[in-house]
Steps between C-alpha positions, in 0.01 A plus 500: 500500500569841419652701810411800321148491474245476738124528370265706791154326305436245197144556344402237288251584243290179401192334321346259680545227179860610386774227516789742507356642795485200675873428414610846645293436780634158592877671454385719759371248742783284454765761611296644776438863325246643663259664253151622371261460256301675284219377310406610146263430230700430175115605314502778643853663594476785706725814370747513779622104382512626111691770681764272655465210232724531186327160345149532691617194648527371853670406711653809596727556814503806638801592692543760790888488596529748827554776375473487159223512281278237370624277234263317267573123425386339189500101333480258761904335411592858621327508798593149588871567454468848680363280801811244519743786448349701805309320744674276757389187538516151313686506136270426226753469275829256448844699611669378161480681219415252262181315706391830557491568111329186454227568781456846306446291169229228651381835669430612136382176377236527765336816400524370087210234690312779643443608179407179363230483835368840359445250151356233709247736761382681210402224261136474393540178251670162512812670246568727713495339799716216357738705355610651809438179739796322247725769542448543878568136519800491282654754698445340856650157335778713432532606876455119628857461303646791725345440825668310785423316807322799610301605685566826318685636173807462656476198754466631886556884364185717478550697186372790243457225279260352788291859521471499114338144450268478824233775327551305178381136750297698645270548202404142451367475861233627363506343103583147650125498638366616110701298289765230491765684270793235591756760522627358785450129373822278505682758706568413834764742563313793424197375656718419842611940429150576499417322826766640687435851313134455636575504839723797559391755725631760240323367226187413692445870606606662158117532391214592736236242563298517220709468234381201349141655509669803292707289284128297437305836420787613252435177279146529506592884377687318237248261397827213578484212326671329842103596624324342195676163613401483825110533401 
């Protein structure tokens, strides 16, 4: 950690749905950083978060250093690597170099699947939906071949890599009770991840209680395909 900086107040701006939220906020938790958080709605974004927001994007972090002014953190990677580099507590990432470049790259790899959920959520025929269950799954086989013994990313080590894929496991709580999509079918690796993902405290108190009732009213929204399957 930094000896040179010492934040007064982290404000972290958030929608109650958004999985780069949740992976700030489980960076957060993990380290111990105290910090608050502020609620907005992405349909209607209030002018002071346009304000602060160069992409109209959250999360944001919004830093108050004593005695400085307030600093506006955007893209979730940045926050995430803000927190190791100045909050004591537990290292989410390796010391060497080269692991830690590799972390950064799975940390990548991660959010190319977020993208491919977006596919998946927002479906409303069987193309659709099966286009982006084959690539979700071809990606996670492509994990099993990385993982360990576990339980996490990197064996006994709670990682960023860790905070990236729980929101991503998180979804299918939710799409395992529609539909069997068999993403996780034949790989006992990453299933053993997502069990031991499922359980941490961090990860468990990254959304609020009724997140899987939100996360059901925005496919209904979307007229989801995932839906159409479990009539």
């Amino acid at each position: 950690m930094s000896s040179e900086f010492r934040p007064a107040r982290l404000t972290l701006v958030s929608h109650h749905l958004c999985p780069y939220v949740q992976r700030a906020v489980i960076a957060l938790m993990e380290k111990g950083a105290p910090f608050e958080r502020r609620f907005i709605d992405l349909a209607a974004k209030p002018d002071w978060f346009m304000a602060l927001s160069p992409l109209g994007k959250v999360p944001l972090l919004l830093v108050e250093p004593a005695g400085a002014p307030q600093a506006v953190l955007f893209e979730s990677s940045v926050i995430c690597e803000f927190v190791e580099e100045t909050v004591e507590g537990p290292k989410l990432h390796p010391d060497d170099p080269l692991e830690r470049a590799r972390h950064r790259g799975w940390m990548e790899f991660g959010s190319s699947i977020l993208a491919d959920l977006w596919g998946l959520e927002t479906a409303t025929d069987a193309v659709g939906y099966e286009r982006a269950r084959a690539r979700i799954a071809d990606k996670f086989a492509r994990v099993e071949d990385v993982l360990g013994n576990g339980p996490y990313f990197a064996g006994d080590a709670f990682s960023l890599v860790d905070a990236v894929f729980a929101p991503i496991f998180r979804y299918f709580d939710l799409f395992d009770t529609l539909a069997d999509t068999a993403v996780f079918a034949a790989l006992p690796r990453v299933q053993a991840w997502r069990q031991a993902l499922s359980v941490r405290p961090s990860v468990r108190a990254a959304v609020e209680p009724d997140y899987p009732d939100r996360l059901r009213d925005f496919l209904v929204r979307h007229d989801a395909f995932l839906l159409k399957q479990a009539a």
